[in-house]
VOPAGU-2260 file (C-alpha; in pm, 1 decimal, decimal comma):
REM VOPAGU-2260
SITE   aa  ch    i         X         Y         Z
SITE  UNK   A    0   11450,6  -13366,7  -11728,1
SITE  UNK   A    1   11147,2  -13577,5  -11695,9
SITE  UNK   A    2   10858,7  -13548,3  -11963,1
SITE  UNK   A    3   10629,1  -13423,6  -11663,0
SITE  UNK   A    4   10878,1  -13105,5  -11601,5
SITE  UNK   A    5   10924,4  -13023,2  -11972,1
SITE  UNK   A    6   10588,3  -13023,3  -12021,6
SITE  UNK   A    7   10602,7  -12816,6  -11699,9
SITE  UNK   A    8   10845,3  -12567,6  -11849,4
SITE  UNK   A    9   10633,3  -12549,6  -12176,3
SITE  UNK   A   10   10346,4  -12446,1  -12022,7
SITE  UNK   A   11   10512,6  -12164,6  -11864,1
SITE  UNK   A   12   10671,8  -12018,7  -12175,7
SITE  UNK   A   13   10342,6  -11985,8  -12346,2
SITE  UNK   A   14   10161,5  -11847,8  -12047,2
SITE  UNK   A   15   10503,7  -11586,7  -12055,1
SITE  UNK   A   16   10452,8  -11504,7  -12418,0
SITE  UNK   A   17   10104,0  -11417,9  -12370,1
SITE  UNK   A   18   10119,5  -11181,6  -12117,3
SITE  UNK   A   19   10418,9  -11029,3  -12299,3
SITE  UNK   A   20   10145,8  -11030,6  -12641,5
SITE  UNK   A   21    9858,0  -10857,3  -12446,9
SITE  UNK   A   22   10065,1  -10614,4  -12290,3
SITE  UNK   A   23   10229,2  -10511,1  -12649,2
SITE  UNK   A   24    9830,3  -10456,4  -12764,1
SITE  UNK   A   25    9774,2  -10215,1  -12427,3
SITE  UNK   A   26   10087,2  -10038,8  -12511,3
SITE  UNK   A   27   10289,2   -9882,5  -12202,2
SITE  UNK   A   28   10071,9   -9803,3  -11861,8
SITE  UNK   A   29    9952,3   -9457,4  -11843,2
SITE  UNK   A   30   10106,0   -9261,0  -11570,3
SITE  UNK   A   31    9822,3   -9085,1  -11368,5
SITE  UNK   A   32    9894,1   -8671,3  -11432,8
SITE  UNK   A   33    9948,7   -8539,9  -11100,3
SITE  UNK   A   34    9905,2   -8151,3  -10961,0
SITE  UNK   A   35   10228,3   -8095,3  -10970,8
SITE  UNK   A   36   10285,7   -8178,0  -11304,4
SITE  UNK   A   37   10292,8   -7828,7  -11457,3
SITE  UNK   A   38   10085,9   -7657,6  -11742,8
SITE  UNK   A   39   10023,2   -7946,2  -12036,6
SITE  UNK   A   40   10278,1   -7915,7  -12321,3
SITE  UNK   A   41   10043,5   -7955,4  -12582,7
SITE  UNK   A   42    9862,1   -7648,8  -12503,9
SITE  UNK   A   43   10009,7   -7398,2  -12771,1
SITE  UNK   A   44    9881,5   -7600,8  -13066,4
SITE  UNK   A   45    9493,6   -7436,0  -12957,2
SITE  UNK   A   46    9609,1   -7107,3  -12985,9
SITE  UNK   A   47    9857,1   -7154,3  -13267,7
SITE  UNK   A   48    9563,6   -7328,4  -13450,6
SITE  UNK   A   49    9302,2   -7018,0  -13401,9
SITE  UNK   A   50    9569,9   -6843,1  -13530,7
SITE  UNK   A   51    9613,7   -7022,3  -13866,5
SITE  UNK   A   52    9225,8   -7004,4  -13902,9
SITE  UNK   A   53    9205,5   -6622,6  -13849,7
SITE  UNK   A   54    9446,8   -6529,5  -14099,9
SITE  UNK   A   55    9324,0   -6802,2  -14339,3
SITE  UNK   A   56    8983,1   -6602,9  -14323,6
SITE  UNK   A   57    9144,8   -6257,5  -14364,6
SITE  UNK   A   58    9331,1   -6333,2  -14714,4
SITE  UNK   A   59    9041,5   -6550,7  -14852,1
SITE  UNK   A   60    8805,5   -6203,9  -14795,1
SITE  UNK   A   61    9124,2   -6002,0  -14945,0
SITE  UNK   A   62    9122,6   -6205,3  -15274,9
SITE  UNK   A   63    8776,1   -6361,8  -15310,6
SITE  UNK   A   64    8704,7   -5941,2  -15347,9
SITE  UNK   A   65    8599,7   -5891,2  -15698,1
SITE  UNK   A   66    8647,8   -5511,0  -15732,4
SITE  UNK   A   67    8961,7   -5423,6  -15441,0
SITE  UNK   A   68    8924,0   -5064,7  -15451,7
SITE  UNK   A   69    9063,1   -4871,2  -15166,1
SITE  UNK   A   70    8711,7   -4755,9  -15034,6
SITE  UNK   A   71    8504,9   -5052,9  -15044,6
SITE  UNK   A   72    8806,0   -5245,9  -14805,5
SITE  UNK   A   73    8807,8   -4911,4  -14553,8
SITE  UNK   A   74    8419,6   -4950,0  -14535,8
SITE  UNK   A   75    8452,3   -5376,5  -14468,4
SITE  UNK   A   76    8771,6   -5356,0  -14242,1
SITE  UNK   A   77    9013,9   -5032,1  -14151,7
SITE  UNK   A   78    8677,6   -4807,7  -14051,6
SITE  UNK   A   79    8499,7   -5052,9  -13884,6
SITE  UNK   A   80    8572,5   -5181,6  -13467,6
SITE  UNK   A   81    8757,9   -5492,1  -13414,8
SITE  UNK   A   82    9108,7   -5695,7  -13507,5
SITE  UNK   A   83    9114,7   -5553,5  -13859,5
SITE  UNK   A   84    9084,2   -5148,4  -13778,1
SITE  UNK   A   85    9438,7   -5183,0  -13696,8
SITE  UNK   A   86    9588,6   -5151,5  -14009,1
SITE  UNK   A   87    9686,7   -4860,7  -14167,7
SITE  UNK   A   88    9630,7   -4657,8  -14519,0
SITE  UNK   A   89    9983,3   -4780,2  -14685,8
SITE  UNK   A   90    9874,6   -5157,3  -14611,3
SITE  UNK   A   91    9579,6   -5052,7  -14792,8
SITE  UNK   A   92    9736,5   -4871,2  -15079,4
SITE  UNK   A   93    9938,9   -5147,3  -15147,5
SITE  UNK   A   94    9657,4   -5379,3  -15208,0
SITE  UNK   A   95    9432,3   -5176,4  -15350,6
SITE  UNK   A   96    9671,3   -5051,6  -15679,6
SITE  UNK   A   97    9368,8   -5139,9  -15962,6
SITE  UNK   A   98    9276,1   -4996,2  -16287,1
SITE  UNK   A   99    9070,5   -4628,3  -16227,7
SITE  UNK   A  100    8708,4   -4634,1  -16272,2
SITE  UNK   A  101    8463,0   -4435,9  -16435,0
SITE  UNK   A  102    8211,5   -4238,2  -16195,9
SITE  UNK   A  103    7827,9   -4169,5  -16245,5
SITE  UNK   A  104    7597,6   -3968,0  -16080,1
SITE  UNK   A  105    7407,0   -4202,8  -15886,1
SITE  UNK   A  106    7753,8   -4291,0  -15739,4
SITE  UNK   A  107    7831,5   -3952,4  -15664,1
SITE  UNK   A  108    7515,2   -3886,9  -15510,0
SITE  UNK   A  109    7526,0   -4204,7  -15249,2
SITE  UNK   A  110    7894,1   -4129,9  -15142,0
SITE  UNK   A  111    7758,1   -3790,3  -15054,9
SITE  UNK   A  112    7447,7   -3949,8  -14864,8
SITE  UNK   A  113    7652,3   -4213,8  -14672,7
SITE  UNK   A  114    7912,7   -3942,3  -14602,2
SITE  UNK   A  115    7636,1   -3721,5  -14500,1
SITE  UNK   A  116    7755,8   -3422,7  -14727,5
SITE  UNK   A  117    7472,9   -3187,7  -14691,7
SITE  UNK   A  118    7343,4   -2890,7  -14882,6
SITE  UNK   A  119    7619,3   -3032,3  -15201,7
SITE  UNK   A  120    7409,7   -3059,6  -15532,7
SITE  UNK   A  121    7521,8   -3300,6  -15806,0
SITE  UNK   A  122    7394,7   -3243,5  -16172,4
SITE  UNK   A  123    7509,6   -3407,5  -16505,4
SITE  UNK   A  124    7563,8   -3154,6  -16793,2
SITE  UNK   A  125    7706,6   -3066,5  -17105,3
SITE  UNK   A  126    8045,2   -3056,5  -17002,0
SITE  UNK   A  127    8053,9   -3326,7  -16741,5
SITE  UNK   A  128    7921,8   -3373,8  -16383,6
SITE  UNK   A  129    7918,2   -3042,9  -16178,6
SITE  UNK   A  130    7939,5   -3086,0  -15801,2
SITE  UNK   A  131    7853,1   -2748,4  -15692,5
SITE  UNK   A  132    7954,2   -2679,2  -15318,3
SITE  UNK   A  133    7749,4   -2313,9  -15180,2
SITE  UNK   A  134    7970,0   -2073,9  -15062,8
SITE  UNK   A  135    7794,5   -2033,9  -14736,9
SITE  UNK   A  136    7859,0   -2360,5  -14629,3
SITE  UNK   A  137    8221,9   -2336,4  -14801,2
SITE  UNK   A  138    8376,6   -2032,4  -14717,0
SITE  UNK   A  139    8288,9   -1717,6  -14490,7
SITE  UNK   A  140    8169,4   -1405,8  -14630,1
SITE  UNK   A  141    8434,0   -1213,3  -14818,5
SITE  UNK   A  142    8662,1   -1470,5  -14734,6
SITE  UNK   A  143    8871,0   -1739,8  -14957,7
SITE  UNK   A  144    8959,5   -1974,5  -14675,1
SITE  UNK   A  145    8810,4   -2313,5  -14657,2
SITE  UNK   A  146    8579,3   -2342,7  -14282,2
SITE  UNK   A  147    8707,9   -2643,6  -14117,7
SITE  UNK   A  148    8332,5   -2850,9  -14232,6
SITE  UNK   A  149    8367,9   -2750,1  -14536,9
SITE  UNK   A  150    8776,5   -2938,0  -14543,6
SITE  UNK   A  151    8580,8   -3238,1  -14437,4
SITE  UNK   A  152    8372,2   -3255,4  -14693,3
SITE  UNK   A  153    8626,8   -3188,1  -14984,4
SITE  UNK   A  154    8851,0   -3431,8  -14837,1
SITE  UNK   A  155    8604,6   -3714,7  -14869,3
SITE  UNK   A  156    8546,0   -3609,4  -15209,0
SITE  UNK   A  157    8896,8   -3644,6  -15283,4
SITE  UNK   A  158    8913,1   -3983,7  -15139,2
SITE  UNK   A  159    8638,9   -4097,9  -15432,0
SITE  UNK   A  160    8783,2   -3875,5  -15710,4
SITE  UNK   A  161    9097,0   -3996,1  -15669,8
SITE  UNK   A  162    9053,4   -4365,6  -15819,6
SITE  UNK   A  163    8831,4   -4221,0  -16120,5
SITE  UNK   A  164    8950,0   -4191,3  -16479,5
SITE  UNK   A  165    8816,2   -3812,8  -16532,1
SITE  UNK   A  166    8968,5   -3474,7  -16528,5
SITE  UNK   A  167    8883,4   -3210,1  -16288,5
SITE  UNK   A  168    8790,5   -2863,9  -16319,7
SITE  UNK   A  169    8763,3   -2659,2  -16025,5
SITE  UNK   A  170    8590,2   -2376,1  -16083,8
SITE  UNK   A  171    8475,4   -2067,1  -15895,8
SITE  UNK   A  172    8158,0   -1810,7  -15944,3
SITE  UNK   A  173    8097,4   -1491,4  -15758,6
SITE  UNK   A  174    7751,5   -1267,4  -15735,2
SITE  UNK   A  175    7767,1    -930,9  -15889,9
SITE  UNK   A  176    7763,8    -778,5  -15523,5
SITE  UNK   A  177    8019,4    -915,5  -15373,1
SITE  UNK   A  178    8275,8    -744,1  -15279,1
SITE  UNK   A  179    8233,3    -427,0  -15508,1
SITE  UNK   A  180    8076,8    -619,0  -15738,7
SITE  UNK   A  181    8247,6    -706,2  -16061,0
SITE  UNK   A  182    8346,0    -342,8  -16196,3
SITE  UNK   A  183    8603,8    -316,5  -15926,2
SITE  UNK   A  184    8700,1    -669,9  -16019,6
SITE  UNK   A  185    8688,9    -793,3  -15687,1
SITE  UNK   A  186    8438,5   -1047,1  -15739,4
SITE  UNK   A  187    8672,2   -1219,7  -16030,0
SITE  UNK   A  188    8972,6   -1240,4  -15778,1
SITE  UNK   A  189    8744,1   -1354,9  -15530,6
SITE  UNK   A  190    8643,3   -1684,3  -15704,1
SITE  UNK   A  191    8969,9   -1747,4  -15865,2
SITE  UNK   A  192    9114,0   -1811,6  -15495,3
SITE  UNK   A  193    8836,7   -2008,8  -15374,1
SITE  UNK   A  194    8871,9   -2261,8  -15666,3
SITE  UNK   A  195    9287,7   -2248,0  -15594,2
SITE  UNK   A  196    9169,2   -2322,3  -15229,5
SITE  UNK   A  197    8944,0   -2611,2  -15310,4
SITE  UNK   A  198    9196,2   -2739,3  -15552,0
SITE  UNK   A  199    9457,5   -2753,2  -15276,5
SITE  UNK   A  200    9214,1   -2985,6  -15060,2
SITE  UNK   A  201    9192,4   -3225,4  -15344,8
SITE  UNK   A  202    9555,7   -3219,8  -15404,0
SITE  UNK   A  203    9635,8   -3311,5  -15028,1
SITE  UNK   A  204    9395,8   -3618,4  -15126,1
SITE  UNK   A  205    9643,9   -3749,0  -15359,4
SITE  UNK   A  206    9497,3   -3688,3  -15669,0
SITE  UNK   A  207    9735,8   -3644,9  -15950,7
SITE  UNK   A  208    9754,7   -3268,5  -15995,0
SITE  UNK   A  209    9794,1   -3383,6  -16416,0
SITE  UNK   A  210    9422,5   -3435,6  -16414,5
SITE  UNK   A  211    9319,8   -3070,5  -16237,2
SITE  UNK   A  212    9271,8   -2746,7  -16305,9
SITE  UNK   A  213    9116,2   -2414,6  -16213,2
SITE  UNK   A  214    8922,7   -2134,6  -16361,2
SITE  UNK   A  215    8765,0   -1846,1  -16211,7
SITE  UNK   A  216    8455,5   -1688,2  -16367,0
SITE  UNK   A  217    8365,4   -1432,6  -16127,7
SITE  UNK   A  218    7983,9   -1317,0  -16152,9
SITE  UNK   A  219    7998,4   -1378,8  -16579,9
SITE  UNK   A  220    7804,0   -1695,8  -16513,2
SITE  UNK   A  221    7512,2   -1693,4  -16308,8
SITE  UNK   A  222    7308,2   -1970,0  -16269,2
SITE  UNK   A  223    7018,8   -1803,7  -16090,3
SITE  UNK   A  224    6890,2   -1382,8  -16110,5
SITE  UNK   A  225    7123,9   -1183,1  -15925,7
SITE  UNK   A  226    6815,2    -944,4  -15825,6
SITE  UNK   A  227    6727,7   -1134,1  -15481,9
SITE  UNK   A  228    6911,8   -1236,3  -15255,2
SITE  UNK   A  229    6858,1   -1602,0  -15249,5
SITE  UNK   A  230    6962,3   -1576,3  -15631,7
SITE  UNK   A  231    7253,9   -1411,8  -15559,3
SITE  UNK   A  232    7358,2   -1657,0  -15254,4
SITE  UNK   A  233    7347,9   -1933,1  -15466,6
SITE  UNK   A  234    7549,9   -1793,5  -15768,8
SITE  UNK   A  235    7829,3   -1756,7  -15521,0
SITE  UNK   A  236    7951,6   -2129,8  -15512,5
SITE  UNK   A  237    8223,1   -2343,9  -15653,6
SITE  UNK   A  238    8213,8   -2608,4  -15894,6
SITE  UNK   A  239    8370,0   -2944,2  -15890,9
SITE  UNK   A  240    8378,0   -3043,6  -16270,0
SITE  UNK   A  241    8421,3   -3380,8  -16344,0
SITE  UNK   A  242    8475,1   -3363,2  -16721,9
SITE  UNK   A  243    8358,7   -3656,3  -16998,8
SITE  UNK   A  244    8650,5   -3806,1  -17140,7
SITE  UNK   A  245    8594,4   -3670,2  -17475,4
SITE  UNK   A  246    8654,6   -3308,0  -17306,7
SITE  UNK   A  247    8961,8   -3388,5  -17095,0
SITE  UNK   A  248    9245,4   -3177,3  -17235,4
């Protein structure tokens, strides 16, 4: 081979091995997506990514909560609209097993507020604090079974009472009117089974029946004078007693 043609042939090589070097650098050609291609393949990771972030956000709200009781994570998520209403009490009950708290009147008075528990007085005394629920509102005349409201109301009660550290003492006052007044001894039966029937409604709200109990005082115990009649509509009532813990039995 002459000098002219290897030179020749040199030239060539190099001129091959740079096109080969630029074309490694671009990498293989692109093919041009089509219609008929279909969907893209990559698509999931979007949704599977959303995903990831969603229930990132939902256990760093679970355990960033400094005080997990049961109420405070109905009121954020399983009462409220939206992806979280859809789970139920025994996810919450699970989560929520934490030391019982003490209770206070303030406390007491804003559940009843927010819950919009009317014509229910709440007053701290010697004994303990003394939720008194009217019997008008509570029961009907004569009668020891609970009106439907007045379930309602008793039922969200329970709901609070439940993760306290008290003792409860339902107990039940009559007039000295009602039904024969107290010499026929009516009125004693009378508010023994209206505090059974109110302890019953706090039972079926899970609180341990170890911390309750019942008394009935019949009209012995007036509050206000039995010679009106507003006097003696308010000395018919019954008593949610949450006792100090130096008077729990």
């Amino acid at each position: 081979m002459t000098e002219e043609g290897s030179q020749g042939q040199s030239f060539e090589d190099r001129a091959r091995e740079a096109a080969r070097a630029e074309a490694a650098e671009k990498g293989p050609p692109k093919r041009e997506k089509r219609a008929d291609d279909g969907p893209d393949p990559d698509a999931w990771m979007v949704t599977f990514s959303d995903l990831l972030v969603l229930l990132m956000t939902f256990f760093v709200l679970i355990f960033a909560s400094q005080d997990p009781i049961k109420e405070k994570i109905f009121e954020a998520f399983g009462q409220s609209p939206g992806v979280f209403a859809m789970f139920r009490t025994s996810f919450f009950e699970e989560i929520s097993a934490v030391k019982k708290q003490d209770i206070s009147q303030d406390r007491v008075e804003v559940f009843l507020d927010e819950t919009g528990s009317v014509n229910i007085t709440v007053k701290q005394e010697d004994q303990g604090l003394v939720i008194s629920l009217p019997s008008g509102a509570t029961f009907a005349p004569g009668r020891s079974v609970l009106l439907t409201q007045a379930r309602t109301r008793i039922a969200k009660l329970a709901a609070l009472l439940r993760f306290t550290i008290h003792d409860i003492r339902v107990e039940g006052h009559a007039d000295d009117r009602e039904l024969g007044g107290a010499a026929a001894g009516a009125g004693w039966d009378l508010s023994v089974e209206r505090a059974h029937a109110v302890l019953q409604e706090l039972r079926r709200g899970q609180i341990d029946q170890k911390r309750l109990s019942v008394s009935g005082y019949g009209p012995t115990r007036p509050k206000f004078s039995n010679v009106s009649r507003l006097g003696r509509q308010r000395n018919r009532r019954v008593e949610i007693v949450i006792l100090n813990r130096r008077e729990s039995p």
